[in-house]
C-alpha positions as a printed NumPy array, in Angstrom:
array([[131.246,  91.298, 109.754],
       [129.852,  91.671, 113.113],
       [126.419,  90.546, 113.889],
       [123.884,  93.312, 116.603],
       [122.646,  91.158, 119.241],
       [119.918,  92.203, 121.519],
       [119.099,  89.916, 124.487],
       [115.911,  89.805, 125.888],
       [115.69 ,  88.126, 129.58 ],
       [112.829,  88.129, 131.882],
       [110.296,  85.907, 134.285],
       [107.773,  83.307, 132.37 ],
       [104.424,  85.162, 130.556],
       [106.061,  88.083, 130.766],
       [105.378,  88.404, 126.71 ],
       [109.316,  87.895, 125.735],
       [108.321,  85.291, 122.646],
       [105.168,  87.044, 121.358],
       [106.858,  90.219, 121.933],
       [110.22 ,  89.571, 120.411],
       [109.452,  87.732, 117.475],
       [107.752,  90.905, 116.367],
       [110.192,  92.97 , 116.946],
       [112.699,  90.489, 115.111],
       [110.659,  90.732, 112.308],
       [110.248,  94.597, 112.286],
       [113.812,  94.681, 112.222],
       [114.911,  92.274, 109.746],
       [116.756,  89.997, 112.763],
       [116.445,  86.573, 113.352],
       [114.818,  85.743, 116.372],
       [115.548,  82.803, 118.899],
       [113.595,  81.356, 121.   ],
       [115.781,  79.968, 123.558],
       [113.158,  78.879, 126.49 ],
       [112.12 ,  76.394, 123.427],
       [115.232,  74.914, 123.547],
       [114.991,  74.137, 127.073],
       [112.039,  72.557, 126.573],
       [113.247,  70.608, 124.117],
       [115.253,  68.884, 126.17 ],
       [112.824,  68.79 , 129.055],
       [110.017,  67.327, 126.52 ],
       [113.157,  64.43 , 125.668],
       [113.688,  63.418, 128.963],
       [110.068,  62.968, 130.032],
       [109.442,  61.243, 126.907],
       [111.96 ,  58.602, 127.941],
       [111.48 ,  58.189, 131.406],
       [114.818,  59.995, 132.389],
       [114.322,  61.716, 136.293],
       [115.898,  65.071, 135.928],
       [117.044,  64.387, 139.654],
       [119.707,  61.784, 138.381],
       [122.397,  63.905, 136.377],
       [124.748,  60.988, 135.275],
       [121.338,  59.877, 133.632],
       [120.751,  63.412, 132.024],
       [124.152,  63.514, 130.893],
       [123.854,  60.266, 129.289],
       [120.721,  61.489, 127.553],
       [122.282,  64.371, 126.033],
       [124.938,  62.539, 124.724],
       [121.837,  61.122, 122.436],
       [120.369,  63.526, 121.01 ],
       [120.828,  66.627, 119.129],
       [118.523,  69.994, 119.247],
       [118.268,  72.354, 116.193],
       [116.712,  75.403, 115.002],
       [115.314,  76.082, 111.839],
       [113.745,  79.216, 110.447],
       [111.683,  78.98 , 107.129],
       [109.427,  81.961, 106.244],
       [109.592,  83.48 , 109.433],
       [108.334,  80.48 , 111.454],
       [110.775,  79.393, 113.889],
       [110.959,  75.535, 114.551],
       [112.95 ,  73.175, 116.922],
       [114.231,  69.814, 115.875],
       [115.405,  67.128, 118.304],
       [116.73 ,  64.209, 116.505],
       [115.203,  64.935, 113.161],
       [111.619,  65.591, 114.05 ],
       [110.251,  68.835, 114.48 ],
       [108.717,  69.448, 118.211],
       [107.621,  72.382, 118.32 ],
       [103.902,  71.966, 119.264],
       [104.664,  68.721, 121.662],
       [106.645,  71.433, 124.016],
       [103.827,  73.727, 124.564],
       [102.314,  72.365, 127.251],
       [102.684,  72.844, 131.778],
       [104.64 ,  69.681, 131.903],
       [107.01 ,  70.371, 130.039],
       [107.545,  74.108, 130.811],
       [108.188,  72.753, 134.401],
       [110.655,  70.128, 133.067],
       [112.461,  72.882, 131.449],
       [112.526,  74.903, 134.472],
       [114.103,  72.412, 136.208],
       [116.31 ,  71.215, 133.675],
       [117.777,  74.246, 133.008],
       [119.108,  74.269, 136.825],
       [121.277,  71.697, 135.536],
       [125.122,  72.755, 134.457],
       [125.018,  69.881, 132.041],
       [122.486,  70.941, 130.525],
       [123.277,  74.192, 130.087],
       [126.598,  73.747, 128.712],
       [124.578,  71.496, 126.16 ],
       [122.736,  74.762, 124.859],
       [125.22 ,  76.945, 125.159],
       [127.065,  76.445, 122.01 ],
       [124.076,  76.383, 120.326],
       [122.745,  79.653, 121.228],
       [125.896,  81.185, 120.392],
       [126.711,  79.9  , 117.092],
       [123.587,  81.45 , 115.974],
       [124.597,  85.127, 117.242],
       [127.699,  84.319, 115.584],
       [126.295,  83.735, 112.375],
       [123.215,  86.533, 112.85 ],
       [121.687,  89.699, 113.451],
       [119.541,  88.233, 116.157],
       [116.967,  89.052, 118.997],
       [117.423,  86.025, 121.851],
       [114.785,  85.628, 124.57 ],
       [115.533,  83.615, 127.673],
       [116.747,  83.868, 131.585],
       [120.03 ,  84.461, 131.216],
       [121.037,  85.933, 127.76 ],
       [121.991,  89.324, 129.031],
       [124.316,  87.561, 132.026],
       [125.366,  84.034, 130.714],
       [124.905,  83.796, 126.846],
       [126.018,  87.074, 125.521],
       [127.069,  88.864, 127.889],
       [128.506,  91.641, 125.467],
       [124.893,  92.259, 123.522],
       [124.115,  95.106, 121.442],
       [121.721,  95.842, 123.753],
       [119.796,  94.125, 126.798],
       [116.439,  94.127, 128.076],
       [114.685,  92.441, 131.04 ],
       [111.071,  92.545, 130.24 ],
       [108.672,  92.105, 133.264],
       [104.587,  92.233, 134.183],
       [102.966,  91.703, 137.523],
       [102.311,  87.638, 138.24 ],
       [ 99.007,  88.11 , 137.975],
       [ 98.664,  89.76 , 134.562],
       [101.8  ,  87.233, 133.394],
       [ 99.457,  84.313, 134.755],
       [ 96.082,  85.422, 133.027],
       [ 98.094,  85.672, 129.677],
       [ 99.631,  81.883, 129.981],
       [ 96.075,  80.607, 130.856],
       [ 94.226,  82.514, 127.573],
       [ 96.848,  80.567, 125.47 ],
       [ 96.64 ,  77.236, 127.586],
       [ 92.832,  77.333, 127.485],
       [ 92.557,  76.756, 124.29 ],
       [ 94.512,  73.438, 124.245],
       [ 92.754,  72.558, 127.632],
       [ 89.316,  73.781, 128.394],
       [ 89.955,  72.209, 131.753],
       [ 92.425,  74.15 , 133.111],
       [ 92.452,  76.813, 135.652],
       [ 93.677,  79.768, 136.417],
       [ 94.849,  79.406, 140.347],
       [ 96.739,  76.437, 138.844],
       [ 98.644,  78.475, 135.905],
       [ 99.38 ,  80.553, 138.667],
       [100.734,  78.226, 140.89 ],
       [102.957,  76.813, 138.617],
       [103.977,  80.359, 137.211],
       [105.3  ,  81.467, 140.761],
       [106.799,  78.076, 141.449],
       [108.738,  78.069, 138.048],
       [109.497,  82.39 , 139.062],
       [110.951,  81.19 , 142.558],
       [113.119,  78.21 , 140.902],
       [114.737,  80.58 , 137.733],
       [115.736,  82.87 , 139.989],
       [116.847,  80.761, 142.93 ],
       [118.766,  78.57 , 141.138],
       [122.697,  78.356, 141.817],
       [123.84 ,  78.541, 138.174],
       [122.475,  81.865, 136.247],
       [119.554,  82.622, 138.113],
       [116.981,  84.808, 136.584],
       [118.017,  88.3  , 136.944],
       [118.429,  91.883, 135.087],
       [121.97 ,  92.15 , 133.678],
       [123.487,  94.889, 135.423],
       [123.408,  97.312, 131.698],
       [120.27 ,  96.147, 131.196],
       [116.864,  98.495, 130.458],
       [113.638,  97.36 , 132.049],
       [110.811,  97.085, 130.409],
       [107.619,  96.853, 132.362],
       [104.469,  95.376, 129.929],
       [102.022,  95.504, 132.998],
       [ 98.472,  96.87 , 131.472],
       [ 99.932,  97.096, 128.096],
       [ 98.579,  95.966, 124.837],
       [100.448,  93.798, 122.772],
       [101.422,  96.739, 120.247],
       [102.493,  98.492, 123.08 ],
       [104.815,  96.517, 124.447],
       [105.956,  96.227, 120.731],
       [106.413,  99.729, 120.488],
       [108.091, 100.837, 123.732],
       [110.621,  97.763, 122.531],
       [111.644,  99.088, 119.489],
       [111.973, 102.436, 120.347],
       [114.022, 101.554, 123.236],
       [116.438,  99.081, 120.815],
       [116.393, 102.228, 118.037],
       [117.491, 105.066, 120.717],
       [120.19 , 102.614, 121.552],
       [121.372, 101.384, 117.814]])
């Protein structure tokens, strides 16, 4: 039986997580969170002291560890070696650890089988960089969702202001274009819209707005 997969690529705070896990939901799909897998293995080599700059260490790494997803009652977690993660990887750090561990090929390669098996095995909706170009690059459908920096930056700081009353907005920003300029700069899959793909601007938009103008766009096309 074959499994619909719709991939869902676009630039950091542009909504793809909030926004497709809705739409997953509203149609019955599985959705995957791939950034979180990045940072999974971003959050792992931080935790043990492993400098992204020296591969042969990164590949050694990987070699020692294993990253999973698990879905129970509609709440997605990630697993790395047993233990679930997925509030540890919320945080700057290690969203600029995954940026620049996903530059990596070995890294990459490390997720790749991962992400697939589960399109294999699903009806799914799969955020990221690359799913339309790298992952599945024969989707269902594809979408590269997109807001101005500015609006993509004020989102990231409402959600990281309430772990960090500290924080500030010039610096979410910062660290929003800096991690824009490296995903699509990098040599291997850079961030960019597949060449089939429909773009989807959320500038201005509500939440259920973006919703909407997603599923309508994924139902003219099914």
């Amino acid at each position: 039986m074959n499994m619909i997969s719709i991939a869902i690529d676009g630039p950091a705070g542009a909504g793809k997580s909030t926004i497709s896990k809705k739409v997953a939901a509203e149609l019955g799909f599985v959705y995957v969170d791939t950034g979180a897998l990045y940072r999974t293995v971003g959050y792992s080599l931080i935790s043990n002291n492993v400098s992204i700059k020296d591969v042969e260490a990164v590949q050694r790494h990987l070699a020692e560890i294993k990253v999973d997803m698990q879905n129970s009652n509609g709440v997605q977690k990630v697993i790395l070696n047993g233990a679930d993660v997925s509030d540890c990887i919320r945080t700057p750090e290690v969203s600029m650890a995954a940026s620049d561990c996903s530059a990596l090929a070995c890294v990459r390669s490390f997720l790749l089988d991962i992400q697939r098996q589960i399109a294999a095995t699903h009806n799914v909706v799969m955020d990221g960089r690359d799913i339309g170009t790298v992952v599945l690059p024969n989707a269902d459908i594809k979408i590269f969702l997109t807001a101005d920096p500015e609006e993509r930056a004020k989102r990231r700081y409402e959600e990281l202001i309430l772990k960090d009353p500290d924080i500030k907005y010039e610096d979410v920003l910062s660290d929003l274009l800096r991690r824009d300029h490296n995903d699509s700069h990098r040599e291997i899959a850079p961030l960019k819209p597949a060449d089939d793909s429909i773009t989807v601007d959320t500038t201005g938009n509500e939440l259920e707005e973006s919703v909407a103008v997603m599923l309508k766009t994924i139902r003219d096309r099914l």
